[in-house]
C-alpha positions as CSV (number, residue, x, y, z in Angstrom):
1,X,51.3,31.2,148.3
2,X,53.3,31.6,144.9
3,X,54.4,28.0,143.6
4,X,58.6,27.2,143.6
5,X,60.5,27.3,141.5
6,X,60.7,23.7,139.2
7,X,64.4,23.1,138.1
8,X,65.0,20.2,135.5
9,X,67.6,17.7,136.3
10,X,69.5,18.9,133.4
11,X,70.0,22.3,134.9
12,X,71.2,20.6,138.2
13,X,73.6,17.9,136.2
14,X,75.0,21.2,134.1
15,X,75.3,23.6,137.2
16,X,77.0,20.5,139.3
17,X,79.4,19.9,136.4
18,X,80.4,23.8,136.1
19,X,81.3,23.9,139.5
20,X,83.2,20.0,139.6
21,X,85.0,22.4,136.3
22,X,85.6,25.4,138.2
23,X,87.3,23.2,141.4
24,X,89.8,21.3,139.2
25,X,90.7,24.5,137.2
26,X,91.5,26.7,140.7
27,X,93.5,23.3,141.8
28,X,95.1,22.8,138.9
29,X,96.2,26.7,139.3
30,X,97.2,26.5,142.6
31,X,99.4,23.5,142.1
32,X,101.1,25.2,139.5
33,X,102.4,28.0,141.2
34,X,105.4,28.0,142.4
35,X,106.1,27.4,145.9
36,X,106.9,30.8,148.3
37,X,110.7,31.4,148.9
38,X,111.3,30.4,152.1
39,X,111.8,32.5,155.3
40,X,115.3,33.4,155.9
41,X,116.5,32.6,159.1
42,X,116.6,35.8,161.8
43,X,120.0,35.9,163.8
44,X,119.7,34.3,167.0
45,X,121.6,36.2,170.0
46,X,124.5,34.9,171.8
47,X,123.0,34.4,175.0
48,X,120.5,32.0,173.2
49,X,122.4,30.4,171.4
50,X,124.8,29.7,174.5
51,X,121.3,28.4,175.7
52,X,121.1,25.9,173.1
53,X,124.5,24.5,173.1
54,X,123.5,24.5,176.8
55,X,120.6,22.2,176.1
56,X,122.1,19.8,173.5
57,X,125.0,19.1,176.2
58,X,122.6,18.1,178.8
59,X,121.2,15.7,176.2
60,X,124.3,14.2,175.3
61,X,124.8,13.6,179.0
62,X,121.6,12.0,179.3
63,X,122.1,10.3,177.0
64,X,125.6,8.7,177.8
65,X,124.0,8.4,181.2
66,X,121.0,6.3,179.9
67,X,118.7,8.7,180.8
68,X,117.0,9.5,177.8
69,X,115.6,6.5,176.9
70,X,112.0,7.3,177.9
71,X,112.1,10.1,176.0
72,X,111.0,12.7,178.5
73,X,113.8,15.1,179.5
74,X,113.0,18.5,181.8
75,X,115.2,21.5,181.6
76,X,114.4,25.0,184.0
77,X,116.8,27.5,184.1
78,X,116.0,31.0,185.7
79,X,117.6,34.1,184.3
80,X,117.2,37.1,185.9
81,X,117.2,40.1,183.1
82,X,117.5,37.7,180.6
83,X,115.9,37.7,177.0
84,X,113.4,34.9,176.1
85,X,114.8,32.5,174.2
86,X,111.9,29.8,173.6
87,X,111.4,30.7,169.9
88,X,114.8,30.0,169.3
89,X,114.4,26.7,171.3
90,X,111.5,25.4,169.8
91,X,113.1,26.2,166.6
92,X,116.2,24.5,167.4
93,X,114.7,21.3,168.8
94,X,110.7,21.4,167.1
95,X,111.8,19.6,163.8
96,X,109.0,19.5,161.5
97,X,106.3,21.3,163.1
């Protein structure tokens, strides 16, 4: 049964310090790159965007009703042959996500 390998302490202080060097170097790269240009914004359609005006009506409502105090509001509306508007929606309405 061959014997292992003995590594000094040196070697493992040295190769631990190498790599702590190498991790601060890639961050300090990465934070200085410059940011990526942001997404431009695709064209929403008509219908959805009658959708959303739709939406932030029924809010207002509620809201001048009282009704959105809790917070929890439900809209279904069932379009027959009509495009799927939820990316727009979310969009619209998802703030930061």
């Amino acid at each position: 049964m061959p014997k292992p390998l003995r590594i000094s302490r040196r070697t493992w202080v040295g190769a631990w310090a190498v790599l702590c060097a190498a991790g601060i170097a890639a961050t300090a790269a990465l934070n200085a790159s410059p940011a990526p240009d942001p997404q431009p914004e695709k064209p929403v359609s008509a219908e959805c965007a009658e959708y959303v005006a739709e939406i932030e009506a029924q809010l207002a409502k509620a809201k001048e009703e009282g009704n959105a105090d809790d917070g929890v509001l439900a809209f279904t509306r069932t379009w027959v042959g009509a495009e799927d508007c939820s990316d727009e929606v979310l969009d619209h309405f998802g703030g930061d996500r």
